[in-house]
C-alpha positions as CSV (number, residue, x, y, z in Angstrom):
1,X,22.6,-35.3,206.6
2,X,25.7,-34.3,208.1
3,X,27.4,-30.6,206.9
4,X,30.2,-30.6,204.7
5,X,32.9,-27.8,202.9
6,X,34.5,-28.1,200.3
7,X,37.0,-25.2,198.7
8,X,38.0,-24.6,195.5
9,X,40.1,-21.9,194.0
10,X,39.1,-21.2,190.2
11,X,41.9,-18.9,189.9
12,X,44.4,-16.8,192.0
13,X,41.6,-14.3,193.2
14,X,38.4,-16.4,193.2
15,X,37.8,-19.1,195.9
16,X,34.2,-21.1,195.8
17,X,33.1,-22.9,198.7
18,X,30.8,-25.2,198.3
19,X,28.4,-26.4,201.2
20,X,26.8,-29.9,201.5
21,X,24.2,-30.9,203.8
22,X,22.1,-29.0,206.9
23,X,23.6,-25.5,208.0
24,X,22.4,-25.9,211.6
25,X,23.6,-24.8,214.5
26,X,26.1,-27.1,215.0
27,X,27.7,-26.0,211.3
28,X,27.4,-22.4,212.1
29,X,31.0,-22.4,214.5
30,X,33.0,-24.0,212.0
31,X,31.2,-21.9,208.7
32,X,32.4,-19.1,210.5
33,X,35.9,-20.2,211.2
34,X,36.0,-20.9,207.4
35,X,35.1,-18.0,206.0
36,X,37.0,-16.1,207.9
37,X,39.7,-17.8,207.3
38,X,39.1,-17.5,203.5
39,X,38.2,-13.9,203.7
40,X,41.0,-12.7,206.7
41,X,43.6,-15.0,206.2
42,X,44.5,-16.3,202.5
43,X,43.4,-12.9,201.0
44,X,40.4,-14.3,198.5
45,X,39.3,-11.2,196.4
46,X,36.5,-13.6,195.0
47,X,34.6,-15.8,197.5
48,X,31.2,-17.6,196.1
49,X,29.4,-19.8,198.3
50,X,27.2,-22.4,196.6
51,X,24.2,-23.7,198.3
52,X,23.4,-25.7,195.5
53,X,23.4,-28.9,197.8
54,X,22.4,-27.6,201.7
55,X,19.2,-29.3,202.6
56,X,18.1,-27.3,205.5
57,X,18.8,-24.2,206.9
58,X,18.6,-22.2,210.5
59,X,18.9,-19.0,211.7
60,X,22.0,-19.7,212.7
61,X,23.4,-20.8,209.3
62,X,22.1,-17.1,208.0
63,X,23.8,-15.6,210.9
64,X,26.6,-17.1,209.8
65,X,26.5,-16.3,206.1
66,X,25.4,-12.9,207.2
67,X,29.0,-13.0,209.1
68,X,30.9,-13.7,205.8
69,X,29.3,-10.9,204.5
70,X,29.9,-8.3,206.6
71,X,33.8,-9.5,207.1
72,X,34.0,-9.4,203.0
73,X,33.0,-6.1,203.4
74,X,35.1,-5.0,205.8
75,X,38.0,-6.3,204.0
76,X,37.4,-5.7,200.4
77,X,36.2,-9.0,199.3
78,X,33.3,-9.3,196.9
79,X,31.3,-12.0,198.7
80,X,28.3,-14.1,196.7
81,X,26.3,-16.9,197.7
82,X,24.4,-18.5,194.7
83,X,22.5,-21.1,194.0
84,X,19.4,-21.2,196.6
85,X,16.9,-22.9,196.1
86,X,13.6,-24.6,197.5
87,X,13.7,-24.5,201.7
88,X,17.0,-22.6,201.6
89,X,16.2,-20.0,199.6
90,X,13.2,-19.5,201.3
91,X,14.7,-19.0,204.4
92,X,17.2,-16.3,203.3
93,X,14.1,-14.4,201.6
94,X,12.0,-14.8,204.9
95,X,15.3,-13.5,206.8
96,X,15.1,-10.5,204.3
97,X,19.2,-11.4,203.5
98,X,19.0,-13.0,200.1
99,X,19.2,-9.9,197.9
100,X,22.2,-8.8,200.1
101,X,24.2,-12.1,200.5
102,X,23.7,-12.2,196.4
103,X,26.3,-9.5,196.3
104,X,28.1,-7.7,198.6
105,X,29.2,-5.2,196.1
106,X,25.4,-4.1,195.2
107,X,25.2,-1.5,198.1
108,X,21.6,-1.0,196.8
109,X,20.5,-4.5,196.9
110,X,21.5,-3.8,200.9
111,X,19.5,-0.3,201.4
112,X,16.6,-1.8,199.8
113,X,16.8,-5.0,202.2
114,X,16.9,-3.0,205.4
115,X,14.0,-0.5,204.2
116,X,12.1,-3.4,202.8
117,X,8.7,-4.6,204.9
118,X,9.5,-8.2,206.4
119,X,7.5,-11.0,205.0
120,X,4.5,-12.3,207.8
121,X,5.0,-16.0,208.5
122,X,2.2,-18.0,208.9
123,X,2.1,-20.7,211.5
């Protein structure tokens, strides 16, 4: 399924983007360049992501989220990605990021994630 985002401003402060489809590698470059640009550029004070309808996820789709975080920070934005579910959200517990990425302004969320064990996968 290819990757698709689509932005929407609920109000002057808050911005949603929504993703569509497999955050792979491929997506990771331009997920990036958006959220920057959201974040960096147009000011959002608000930005949620929704993963209500990504399929698949990669390392380097939480690398990039992880990015959008850690730019929010550094520029006051309060930075939420909702809406993980099945694969996906798997994927951000396994990475030990979906506590964090659920809020950028729960600083405890983030101190618990890095002190936290890491889940063993099983091949």
């Amino acid at each position: 399924m290819a990757f698709v985002m689509n932005v929407r401003r609920h109000s002057r402060a808050t911005t949603e983007l929504d993703l569509v489809g497999e955050v792979l590698e491929a997506a990771s470059g331009p997920l990036r360049s958006q959220l920057s640009d959201l974040i960096v550029v147009e000011g959002a004070e608000v930005l949620l992501i929704s993963l209500a309808q990504v399929t698949a996820m990669s390392s380097a789709g939480v690398h990039a989220l992880m990015f959008g975080y850690t730019t929010a920070v550094d520029h006051g934005t309060s930075y939420r990605v909702r809406h993980a579910c099945g694969g996906v959200r798997r994927v951000l517990r396994l990475a030990g990021v979906l506590d964090v990425l659920a809020d950028s302004d729960d600083l405890g969320a983030l101190l618990l994630a890095t002190m936290a064990p890491r889940p063993r996968i099983e091949y």
